[in-house]
C-alpha positions as CSV (number, residue, x, y, z in Angstrom):
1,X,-143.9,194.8,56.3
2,X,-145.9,197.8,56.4
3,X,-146.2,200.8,59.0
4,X,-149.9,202.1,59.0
5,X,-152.5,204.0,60.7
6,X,-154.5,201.9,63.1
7,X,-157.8,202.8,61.2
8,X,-159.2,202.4,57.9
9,X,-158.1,199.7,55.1
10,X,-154.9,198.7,56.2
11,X,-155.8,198.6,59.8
12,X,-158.2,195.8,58.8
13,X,-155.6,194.1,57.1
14,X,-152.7,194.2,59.2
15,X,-151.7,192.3,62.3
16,X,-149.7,194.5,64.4
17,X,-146.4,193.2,65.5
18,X,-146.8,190.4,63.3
19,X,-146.4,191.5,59.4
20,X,-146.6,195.6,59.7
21,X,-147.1,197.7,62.9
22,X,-149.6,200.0,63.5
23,X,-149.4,203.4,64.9
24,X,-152.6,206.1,66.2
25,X,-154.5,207.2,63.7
26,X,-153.5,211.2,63.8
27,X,-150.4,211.0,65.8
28,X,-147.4,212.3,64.0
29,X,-145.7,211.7,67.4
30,X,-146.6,207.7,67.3
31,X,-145.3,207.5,64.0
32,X,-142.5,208.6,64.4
33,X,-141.7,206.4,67.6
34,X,-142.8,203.5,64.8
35,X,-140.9,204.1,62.5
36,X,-138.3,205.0,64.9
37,X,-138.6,201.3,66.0
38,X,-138.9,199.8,62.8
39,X,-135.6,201.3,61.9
40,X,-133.3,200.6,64.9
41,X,-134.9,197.3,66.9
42,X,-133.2,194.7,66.2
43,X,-134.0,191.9,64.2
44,X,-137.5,193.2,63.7
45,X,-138.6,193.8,60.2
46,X,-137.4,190.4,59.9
47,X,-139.6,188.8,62.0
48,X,-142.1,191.0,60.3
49,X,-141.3,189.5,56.8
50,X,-141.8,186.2,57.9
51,X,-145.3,186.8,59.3
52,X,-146.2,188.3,55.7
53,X,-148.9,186.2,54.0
54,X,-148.1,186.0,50.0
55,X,-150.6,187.0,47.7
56,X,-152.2,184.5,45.9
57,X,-151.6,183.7,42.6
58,X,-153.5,184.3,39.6
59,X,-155.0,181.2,38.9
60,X,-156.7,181.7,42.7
61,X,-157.6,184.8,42.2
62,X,-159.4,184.0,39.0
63,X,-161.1,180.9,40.5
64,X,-162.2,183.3,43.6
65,X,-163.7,185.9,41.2
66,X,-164.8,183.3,39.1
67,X,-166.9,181.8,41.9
68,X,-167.6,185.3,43.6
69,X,-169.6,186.0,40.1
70,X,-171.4,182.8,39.9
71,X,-173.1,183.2,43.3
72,X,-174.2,186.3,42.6
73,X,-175.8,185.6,39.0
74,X,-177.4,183.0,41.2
75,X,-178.8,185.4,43.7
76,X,-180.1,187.6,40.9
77,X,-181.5,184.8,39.2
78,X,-183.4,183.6,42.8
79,X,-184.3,187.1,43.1
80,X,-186.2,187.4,39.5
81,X,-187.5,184.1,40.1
82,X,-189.3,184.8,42.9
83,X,-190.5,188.5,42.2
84,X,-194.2,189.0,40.9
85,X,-194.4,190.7,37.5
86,X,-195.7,194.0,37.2
């Protein structure tokens, strides 16, 4: 589990309360009270683990950039194709 701001990066990539928790962007005071929680509440950062999504493995992540690439030589390609010669 992680303990982030609520803006930017991970804010976009965590679901508060269900695999990190999120605190006020700025606010020393709410993170603090976070971490506060995360650190005494009961049962809590394992309830957070199991809402943790695993990352995928390489052969995934390979056939997603593999893919990723091949649209956009396609795009480029459409792109040429279609504008006029100077």
């Amino acid at each position: 589990p992680v303990i982030a701001a609520d803006a930017g990066g991970p804010a976009a990539r965590i679901t508060h309360g269900h695999d990190g928790l999120l605190f006020a962007f700025g606010d020393a005071r709410a993170l603090a009270a976070t971490m506060l929680r995360a650190a005494t509440q009961d049962g809590l950062w394992e309830t957070l683990s199991t809402g943790i999504t695993p990352p995928p493995g390489r052969a995934d992540m390979v056939a997603a950039f593999l893919a990723l690439y091949q649209r956009q030589s396609t795009l480029v390609e459409t792109a040429e194709a279609v504008t006029p010669s100077a």
